[in-house]
PDB file as gemmi writes it, atoms N, CA and C in Angstrom:
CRYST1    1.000    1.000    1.000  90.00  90.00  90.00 P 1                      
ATOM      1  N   UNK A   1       0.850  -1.171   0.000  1.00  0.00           N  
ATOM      2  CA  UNK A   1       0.000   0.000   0.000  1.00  0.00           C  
ATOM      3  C   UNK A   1       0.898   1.237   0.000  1.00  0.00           C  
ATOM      4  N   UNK A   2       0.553   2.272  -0.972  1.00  0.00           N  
ATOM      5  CA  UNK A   2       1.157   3.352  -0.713  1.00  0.00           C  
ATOM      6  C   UNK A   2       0.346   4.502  -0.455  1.00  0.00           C  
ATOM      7  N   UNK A   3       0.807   5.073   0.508  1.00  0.00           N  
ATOM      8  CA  UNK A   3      -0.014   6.574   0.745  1.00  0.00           C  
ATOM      9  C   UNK A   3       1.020   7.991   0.034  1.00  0.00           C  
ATOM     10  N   UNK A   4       0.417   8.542  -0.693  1.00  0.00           N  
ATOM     11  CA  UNK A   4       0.903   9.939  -1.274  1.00  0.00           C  
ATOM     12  C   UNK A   4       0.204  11.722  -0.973  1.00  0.00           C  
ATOM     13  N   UNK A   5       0.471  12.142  -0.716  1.00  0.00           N  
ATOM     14  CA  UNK A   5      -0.205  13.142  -0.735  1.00  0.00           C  
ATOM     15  C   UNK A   5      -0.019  14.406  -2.112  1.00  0.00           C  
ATOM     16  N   UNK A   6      -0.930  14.731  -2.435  1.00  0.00           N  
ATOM     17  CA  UNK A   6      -0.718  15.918  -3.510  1.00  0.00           C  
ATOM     18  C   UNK A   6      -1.594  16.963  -3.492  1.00  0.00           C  
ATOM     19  N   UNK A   7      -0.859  17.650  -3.608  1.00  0.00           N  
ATOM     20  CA  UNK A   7      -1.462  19.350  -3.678  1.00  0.00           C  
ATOM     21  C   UNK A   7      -2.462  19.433  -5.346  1.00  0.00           C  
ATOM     22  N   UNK A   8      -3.432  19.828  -5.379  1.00  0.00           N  
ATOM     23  CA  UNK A   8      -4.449  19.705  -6.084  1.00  0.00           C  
ATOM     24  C   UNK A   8      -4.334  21.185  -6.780  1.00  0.00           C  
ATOM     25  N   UNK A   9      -3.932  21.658  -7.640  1.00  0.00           N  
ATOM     26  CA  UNK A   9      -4.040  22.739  -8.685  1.00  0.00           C  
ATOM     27  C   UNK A   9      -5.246  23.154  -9.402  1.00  0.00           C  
ATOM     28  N   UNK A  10      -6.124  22.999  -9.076  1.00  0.00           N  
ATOM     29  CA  UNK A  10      -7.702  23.335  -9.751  1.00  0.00           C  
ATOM     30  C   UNK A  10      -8.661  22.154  -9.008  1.00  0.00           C  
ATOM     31  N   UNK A  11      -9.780  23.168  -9.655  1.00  0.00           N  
ATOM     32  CA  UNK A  11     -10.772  22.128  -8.428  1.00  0.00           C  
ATOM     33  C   UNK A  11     -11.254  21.422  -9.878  1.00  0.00           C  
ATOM     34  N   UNK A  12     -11.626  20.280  -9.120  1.00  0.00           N  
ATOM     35  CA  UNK A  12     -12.225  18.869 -10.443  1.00  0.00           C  
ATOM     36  C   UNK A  12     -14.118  19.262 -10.738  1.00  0.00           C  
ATOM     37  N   UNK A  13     -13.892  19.975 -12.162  1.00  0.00           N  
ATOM     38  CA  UNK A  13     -14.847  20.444 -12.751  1.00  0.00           C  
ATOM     39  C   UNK A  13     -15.477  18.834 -12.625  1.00  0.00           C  
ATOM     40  N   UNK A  14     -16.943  18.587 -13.428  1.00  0.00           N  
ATOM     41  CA  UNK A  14     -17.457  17.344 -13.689  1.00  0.00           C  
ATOM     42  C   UNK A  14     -16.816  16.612 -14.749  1.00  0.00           C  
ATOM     43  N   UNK A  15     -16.272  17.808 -15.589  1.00  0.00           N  
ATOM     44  CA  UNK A  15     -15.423  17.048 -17.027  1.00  0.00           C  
ATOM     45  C   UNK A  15     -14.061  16.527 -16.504  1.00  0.00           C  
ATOM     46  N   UNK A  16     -13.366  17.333 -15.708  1.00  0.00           N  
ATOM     47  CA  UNK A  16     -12.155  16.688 -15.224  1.00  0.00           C  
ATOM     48  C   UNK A  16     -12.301  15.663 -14.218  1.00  0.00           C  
ATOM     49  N   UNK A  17     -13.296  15.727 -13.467  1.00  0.00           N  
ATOM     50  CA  UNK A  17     -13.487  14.229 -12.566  1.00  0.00           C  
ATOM     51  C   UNK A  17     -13.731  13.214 -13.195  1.00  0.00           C  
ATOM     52  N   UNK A  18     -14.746  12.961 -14.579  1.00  0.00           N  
ATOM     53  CA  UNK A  18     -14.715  12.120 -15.329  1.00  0.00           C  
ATOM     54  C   UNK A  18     -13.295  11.792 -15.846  1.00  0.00           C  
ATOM     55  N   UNK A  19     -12.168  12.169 -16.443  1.00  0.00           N  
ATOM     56  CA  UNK A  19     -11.201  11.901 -16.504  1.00  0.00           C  
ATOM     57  C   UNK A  19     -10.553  11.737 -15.999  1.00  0.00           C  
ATOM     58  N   UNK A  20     -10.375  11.807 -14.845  1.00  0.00           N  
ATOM     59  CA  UNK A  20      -9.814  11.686 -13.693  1.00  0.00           C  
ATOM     60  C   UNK A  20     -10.188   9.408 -13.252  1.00  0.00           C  
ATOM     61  N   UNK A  21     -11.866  10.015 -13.011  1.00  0.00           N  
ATOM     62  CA  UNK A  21     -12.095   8.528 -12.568  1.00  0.00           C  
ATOM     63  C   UNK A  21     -11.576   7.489 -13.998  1.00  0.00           C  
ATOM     64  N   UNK A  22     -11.869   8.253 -14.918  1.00  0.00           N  
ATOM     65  CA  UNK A  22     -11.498   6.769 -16.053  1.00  0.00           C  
ATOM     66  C   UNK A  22     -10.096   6.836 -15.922  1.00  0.00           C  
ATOM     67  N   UNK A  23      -8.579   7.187 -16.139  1.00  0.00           N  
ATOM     68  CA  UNK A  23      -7.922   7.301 -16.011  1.00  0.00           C  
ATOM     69  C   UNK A  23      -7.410   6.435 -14.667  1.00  0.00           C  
ATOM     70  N   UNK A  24      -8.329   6.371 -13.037  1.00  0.00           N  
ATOM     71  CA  UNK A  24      -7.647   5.769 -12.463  1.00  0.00           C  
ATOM     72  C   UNK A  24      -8.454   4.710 -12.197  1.00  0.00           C  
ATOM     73  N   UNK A  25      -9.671   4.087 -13.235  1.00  0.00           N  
ATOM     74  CA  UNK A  25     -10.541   2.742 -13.174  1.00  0.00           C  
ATOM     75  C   UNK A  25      -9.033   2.230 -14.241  1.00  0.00           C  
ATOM     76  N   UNK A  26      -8.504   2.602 -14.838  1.00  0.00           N  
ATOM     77  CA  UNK A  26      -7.903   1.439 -15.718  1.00  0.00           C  
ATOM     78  C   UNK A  26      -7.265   0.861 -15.017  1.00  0.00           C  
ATOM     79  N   UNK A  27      -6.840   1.122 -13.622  1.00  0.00           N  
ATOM     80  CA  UNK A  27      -5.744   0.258 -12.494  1.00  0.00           C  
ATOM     81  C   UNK A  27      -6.128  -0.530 -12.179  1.00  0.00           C  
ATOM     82  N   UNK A  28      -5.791  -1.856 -11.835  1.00  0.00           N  
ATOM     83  CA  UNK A  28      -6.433  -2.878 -10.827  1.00  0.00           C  
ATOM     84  C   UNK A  28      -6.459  -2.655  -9.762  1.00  0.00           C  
ATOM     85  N   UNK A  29      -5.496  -1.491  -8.793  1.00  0.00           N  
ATOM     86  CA  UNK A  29      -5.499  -1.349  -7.303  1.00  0.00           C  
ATOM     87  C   UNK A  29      -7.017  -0.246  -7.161  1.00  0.00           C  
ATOM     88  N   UNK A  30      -6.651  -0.781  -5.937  1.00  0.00           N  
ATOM     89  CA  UNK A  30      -7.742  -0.484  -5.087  1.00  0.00           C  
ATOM     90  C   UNK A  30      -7.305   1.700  -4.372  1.00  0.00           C  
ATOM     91  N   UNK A  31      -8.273   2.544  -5.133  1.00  0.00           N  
ATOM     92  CA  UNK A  31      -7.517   3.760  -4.474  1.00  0.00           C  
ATOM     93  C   UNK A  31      -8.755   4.505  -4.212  1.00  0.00           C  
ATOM     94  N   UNK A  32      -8.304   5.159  -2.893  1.00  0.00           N  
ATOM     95  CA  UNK A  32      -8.803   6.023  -2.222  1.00  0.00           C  
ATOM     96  C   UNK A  32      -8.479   7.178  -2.189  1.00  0.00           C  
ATOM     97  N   UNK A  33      -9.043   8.240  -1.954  1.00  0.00           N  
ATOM     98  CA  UNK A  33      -8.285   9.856  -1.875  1.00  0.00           C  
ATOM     99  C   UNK A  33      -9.470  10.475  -0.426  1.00  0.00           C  
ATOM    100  N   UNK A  34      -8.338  10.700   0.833  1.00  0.00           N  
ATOM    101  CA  UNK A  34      -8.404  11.306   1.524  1.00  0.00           C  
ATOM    102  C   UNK A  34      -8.572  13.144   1.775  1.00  0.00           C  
ATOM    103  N   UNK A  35      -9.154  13.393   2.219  1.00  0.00           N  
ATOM    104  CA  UNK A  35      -9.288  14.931   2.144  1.00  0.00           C  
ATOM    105  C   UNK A  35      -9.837  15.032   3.314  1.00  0.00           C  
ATOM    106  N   UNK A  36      -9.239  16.340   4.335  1.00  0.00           N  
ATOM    107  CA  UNK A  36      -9.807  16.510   5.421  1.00  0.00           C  
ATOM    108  C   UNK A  36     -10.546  14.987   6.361  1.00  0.00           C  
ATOM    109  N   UNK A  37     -11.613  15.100   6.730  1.00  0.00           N  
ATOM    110  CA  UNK A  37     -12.688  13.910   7.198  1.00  0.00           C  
ATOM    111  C   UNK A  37     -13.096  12.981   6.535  1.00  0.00           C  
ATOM    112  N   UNK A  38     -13.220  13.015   4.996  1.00  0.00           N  
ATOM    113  CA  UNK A  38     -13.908  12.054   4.213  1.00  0.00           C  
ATOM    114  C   UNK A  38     -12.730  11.064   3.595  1.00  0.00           C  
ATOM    115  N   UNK A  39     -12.742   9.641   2.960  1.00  0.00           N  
ATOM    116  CA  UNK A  39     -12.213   8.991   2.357  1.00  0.00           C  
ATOM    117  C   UNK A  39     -13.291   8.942   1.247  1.00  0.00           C  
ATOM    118  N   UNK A  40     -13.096   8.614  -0.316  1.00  0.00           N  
ATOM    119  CA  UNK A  40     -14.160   8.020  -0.892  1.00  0.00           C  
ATOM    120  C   UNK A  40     -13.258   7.183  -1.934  1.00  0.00           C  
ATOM    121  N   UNK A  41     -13.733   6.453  -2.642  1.00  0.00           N  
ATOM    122  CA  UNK A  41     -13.536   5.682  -3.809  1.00  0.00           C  
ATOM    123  C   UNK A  41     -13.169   6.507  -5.020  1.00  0.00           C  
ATOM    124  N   UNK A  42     -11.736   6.647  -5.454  1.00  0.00           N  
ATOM    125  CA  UNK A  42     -11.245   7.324  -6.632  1.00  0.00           C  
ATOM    126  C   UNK A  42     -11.782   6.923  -7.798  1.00  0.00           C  
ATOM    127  N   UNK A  43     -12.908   5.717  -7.659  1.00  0.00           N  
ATOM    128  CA  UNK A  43     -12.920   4.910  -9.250  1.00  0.00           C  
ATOM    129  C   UNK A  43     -14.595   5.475  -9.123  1.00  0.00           C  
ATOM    130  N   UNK A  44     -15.146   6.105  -8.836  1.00  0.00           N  
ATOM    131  CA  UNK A  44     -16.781   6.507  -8.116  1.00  0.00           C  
ATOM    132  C   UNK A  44     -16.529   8.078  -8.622  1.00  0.00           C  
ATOM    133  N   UNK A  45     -17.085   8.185 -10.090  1.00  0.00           N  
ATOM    134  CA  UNK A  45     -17.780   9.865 -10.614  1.00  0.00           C  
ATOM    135  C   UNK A  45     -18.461  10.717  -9.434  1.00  0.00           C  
ATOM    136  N   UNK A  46     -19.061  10.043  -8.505  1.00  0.00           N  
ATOM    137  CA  UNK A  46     -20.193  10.377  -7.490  1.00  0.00           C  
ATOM    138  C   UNK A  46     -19.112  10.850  -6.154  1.00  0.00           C  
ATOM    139  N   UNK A  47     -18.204   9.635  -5.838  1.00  0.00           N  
ATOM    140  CA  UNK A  47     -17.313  10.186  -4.727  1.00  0.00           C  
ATOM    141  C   UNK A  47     -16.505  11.297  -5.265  1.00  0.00           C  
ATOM    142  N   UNK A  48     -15.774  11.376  -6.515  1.00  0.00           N  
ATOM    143  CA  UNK A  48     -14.985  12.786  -6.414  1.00  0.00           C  
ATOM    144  C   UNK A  48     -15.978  13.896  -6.829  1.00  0.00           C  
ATOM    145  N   UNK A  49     -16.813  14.116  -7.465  1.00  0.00           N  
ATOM    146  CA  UNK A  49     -17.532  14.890  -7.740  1.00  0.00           C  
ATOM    147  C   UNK A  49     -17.861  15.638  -6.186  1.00  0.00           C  
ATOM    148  N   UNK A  50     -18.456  14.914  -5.729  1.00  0.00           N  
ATOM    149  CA  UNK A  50     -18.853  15.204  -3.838  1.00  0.00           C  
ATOM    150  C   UNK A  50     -17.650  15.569  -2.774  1.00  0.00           C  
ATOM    151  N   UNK A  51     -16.562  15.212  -3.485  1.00  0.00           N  
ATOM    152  CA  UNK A  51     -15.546  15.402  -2.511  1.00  0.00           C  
ATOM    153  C   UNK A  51     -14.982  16.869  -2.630  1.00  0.00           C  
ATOM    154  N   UNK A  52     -15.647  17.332  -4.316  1.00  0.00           N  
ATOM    155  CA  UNK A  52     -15.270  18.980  -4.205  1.00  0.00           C  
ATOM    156  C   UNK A  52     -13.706  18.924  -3.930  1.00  0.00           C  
ATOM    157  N   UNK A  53     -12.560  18.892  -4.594  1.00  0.00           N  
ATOM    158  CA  UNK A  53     -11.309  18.835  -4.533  1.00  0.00           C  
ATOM    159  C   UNK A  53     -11.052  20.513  -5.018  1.00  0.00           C  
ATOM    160  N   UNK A  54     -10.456  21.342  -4.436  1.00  0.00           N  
ATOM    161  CA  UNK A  54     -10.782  22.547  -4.467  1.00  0.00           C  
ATOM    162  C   UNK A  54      -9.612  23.058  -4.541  1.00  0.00           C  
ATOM    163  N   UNK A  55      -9.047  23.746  -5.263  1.00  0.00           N  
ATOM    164  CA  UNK A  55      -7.534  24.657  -5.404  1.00  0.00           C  
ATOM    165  C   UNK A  55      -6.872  24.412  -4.272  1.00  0.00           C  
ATOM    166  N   UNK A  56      -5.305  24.317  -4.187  1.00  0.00           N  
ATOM    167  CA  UNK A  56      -4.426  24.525  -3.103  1.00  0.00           C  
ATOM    168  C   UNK A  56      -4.749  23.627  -2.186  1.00  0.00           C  
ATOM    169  N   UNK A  57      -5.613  22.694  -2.323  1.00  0.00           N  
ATOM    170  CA  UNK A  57      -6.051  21.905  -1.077  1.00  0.00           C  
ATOM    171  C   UNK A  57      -4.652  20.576  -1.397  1.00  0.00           C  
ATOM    172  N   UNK A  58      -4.444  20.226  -0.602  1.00  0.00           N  
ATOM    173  CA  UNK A  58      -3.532  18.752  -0.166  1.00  0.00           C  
ATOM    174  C   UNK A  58      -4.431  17.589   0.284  1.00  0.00           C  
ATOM    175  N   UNK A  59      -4.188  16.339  -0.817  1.00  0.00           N  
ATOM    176  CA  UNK A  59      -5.022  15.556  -0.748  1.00  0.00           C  
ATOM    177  C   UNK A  59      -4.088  14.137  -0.569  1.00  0.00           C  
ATOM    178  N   UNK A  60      -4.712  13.133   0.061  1.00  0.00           N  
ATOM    179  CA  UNK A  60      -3.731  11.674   0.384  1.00  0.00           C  
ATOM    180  C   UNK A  60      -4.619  11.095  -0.342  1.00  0.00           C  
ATOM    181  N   UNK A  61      -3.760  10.527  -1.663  1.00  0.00           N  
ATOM    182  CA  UNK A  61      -4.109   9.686  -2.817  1.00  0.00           C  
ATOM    183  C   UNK A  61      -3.475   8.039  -1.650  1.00  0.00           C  
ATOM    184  N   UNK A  62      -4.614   6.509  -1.990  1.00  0.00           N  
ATOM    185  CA  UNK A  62      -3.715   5.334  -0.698  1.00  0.00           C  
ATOM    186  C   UNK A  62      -4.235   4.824  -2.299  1.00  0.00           C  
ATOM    187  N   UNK A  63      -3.106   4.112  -2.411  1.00  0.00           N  
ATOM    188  CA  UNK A  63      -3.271   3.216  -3.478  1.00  0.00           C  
ATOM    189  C   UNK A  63      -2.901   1.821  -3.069  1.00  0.00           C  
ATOM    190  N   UNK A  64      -3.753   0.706  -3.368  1.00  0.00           N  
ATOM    191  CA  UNK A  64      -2.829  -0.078  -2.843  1.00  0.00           C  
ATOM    192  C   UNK A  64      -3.485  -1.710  -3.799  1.00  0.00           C  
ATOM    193  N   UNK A  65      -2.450  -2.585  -4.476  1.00  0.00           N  
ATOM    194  CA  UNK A  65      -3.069  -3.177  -5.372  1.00  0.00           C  
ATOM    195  C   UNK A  65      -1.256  -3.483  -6.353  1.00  0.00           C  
ATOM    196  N   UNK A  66      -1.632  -4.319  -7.688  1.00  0.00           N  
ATOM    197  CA  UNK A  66      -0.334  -4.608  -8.210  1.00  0.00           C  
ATOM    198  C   UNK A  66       0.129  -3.585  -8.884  1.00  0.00           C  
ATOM    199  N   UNK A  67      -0.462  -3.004  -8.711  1.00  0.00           N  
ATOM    200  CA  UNK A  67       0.408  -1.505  -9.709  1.00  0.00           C  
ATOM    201  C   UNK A  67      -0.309  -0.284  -9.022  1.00  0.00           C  
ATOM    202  N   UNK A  68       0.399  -0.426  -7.920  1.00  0.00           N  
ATOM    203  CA  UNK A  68       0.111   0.917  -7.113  1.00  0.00           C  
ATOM    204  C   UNK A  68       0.690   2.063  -7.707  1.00  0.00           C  
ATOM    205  N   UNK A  69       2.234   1.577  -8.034  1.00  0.00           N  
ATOM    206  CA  UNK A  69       2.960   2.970  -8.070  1.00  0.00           C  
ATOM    207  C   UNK A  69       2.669   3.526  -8.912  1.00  0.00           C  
ATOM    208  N   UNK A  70       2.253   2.201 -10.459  1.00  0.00           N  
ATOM    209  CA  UNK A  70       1.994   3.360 -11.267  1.00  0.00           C  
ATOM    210  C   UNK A  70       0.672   4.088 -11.990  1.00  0.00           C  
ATOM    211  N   UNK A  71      -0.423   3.683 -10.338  1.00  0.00           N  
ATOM    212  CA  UNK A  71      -1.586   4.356 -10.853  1.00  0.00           C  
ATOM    213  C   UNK A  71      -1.229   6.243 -10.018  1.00  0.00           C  
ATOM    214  N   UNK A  72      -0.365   5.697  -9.066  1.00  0.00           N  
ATOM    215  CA  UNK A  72       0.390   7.169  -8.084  1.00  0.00           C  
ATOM    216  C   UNK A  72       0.983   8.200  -9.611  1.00  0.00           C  
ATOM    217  N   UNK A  73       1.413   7.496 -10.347  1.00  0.00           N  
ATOM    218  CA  UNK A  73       2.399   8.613 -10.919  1.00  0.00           C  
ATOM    219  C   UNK A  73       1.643   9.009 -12.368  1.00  0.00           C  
ATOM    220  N   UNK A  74       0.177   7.974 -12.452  1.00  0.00           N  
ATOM    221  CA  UNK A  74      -0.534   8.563 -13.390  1.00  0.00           C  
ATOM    222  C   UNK A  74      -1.164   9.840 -12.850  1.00  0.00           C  
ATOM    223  N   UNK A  75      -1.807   9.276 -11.489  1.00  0.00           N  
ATOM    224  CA  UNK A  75      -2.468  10.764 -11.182  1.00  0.00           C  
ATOM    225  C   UNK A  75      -1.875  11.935 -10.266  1.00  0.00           C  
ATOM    226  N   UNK A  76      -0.022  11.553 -10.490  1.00  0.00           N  
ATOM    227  CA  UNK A  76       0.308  13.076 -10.534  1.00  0.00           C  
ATOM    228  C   UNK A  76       0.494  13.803 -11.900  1.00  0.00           C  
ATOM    229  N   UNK A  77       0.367  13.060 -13.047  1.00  0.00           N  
ATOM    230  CA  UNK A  77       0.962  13.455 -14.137  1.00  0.00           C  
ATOM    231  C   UNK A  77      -0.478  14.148 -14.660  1.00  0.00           C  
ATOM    232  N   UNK A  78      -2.029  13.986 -14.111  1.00  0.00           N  
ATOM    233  CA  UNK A  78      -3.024  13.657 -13.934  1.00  0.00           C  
ATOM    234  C   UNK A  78      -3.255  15.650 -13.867  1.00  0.00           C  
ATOM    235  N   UNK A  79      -2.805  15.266 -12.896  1.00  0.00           N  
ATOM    236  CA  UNK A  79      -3.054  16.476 -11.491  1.00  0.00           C  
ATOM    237  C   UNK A  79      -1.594  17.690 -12.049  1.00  0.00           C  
ATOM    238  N   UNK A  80      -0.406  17.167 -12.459  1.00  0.00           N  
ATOM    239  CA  UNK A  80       0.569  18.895 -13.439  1.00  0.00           C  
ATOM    240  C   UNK A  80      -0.323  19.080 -14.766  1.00  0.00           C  
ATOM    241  N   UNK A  81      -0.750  18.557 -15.626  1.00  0.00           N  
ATOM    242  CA  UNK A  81      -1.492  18.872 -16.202  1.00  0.00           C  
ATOM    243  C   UNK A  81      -2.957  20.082 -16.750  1.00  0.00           C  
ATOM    244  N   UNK A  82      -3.097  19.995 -15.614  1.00  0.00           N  
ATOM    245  CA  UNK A  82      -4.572  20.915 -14.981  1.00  0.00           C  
ATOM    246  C   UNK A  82      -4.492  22.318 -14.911  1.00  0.00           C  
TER     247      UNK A  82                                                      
END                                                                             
């Protein structure tokens, strides 16, 4: 399991959360993204949409599964992009 944290550069419009979730459904691991109080399901349109990921905020991406690392370094490449 790896836990990462990343600083979030724009907040996830509905179009970028959709890309976002397809982008990290193609992984087999299992990932979560922490924010403040809530955990939700990174592969769930409904959990990031609701989770409101909002400029400047710092978020703990837990990935954990056979290709953790490199669903981590999709969604930082994910997240400079934006």
């Amino acid at each position: 399991m790896i836990e990462h944290e990343i600083s979030t550069v724009a907040s996830l419009e509905a179009k970028d959360a959709a890309l976002f979730v397809q982008i990290v459904s193609g992984f087999a691991s299992e990932v979560k993204i922490k924010a403040e109080n809530h955990i939700i399901n990174a592969k769930s349109i409904m959990g990031v949409i609701s989770l409101g990921v909002l400029h400047a905020k710092v978020v703990t991406i837990v990935a954990d599964g056979k290709d953790e690392k490199e669903v981590i370094e999709a969604i930082e490449e994910f997240f400079d992009k934006l």
